[in-house]
C-alpha positions in Angstrom: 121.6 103.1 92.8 117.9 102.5 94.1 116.9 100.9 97.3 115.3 97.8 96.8 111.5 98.8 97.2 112.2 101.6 94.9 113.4 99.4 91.9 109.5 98.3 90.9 107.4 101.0 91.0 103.8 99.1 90.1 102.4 96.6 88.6 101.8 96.6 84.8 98.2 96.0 84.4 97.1 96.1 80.7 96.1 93.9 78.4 98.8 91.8 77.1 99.8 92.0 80.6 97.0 90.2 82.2 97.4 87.7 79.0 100.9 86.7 79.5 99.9 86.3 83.7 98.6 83.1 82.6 102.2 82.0 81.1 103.9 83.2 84.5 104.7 85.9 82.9 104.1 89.3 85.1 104.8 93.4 83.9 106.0 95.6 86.0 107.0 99.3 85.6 110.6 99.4 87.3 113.2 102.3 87.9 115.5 103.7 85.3 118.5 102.9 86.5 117.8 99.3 87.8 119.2 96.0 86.0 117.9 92.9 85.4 119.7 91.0 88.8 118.2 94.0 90.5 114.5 93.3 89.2 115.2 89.6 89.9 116.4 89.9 94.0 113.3 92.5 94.2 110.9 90.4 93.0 112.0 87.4 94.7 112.4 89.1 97.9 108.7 91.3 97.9 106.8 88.8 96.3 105.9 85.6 97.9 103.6 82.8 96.7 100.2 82.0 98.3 101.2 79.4 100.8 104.0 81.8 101.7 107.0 80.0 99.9 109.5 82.5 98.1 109.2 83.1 94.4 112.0 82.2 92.0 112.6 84.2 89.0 113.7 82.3 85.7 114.3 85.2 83.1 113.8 89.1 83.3 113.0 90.8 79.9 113.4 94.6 80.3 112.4 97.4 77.7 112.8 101.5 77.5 110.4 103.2 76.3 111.1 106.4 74.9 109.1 110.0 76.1 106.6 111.0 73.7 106.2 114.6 72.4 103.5 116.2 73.3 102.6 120.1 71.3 100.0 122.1 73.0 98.9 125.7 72.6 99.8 128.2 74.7 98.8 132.3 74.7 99.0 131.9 70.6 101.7 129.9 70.5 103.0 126.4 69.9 105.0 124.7 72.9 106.8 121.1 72.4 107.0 119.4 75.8 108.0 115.5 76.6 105.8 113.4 78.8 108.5 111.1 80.1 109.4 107.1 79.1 109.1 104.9 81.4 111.4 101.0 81.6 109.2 97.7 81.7 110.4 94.4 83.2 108.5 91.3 81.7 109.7 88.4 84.7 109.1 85.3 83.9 108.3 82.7 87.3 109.1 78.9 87.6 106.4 76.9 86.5 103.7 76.4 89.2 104.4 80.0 90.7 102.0 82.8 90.3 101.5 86.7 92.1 99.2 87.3 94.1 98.6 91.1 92.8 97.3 90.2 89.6 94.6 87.5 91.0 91.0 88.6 90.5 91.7 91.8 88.3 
């Protein structure tokens, strides 16, 4: 079971990710193991809004990603290796509510 401040790992900061900021919508690359009331308590307990009011979480969408495989040469020879997958958590915020991370990227 992971501690609390080990269930998100960082922020998801791509594209689409900055997009869906502006629906309250935030990405964030969480721990394997952690479930969707997990995500919810550590977002809502490490995140607050600006004028220092909680956050409330409406919905947590989560998603694995499968490791890729990766070939690479080695001494003549072919090795198969896996770079490893990583679990997204797409938390959606009441309306009005934003993070603070994301601001000015």
């Amino acid at each position: 079971m992971p501690d609390l401040y080990q269930i998100i790992e960082r922020p998801l900061i791509t594209e689409k990710a900055l997009t869906l900021s502006g629906q309250n919508q935030y990405g964030f690359v969480v721990h394997k193991d952690a479930n969707k009331h997990q995500i919810k308590e550590a977002v809502e307990t490490l995140f607050t809004q600006p004028d220092g009011k909680p956050l409330t979480v409406a919905t947590v969408n989560t998603i694995n990603l499968k490791p890729k495989v990766k070939r690479f040469r080695a001494f003549g020879r072919v090795s198969v290796g896996k770079a490893g997958g990583i679990k997204k958590a797409f938390v959606t915020l009441v309306a009005g509510q934003t993070i603070q991370i994301y601001e000015g990227v």
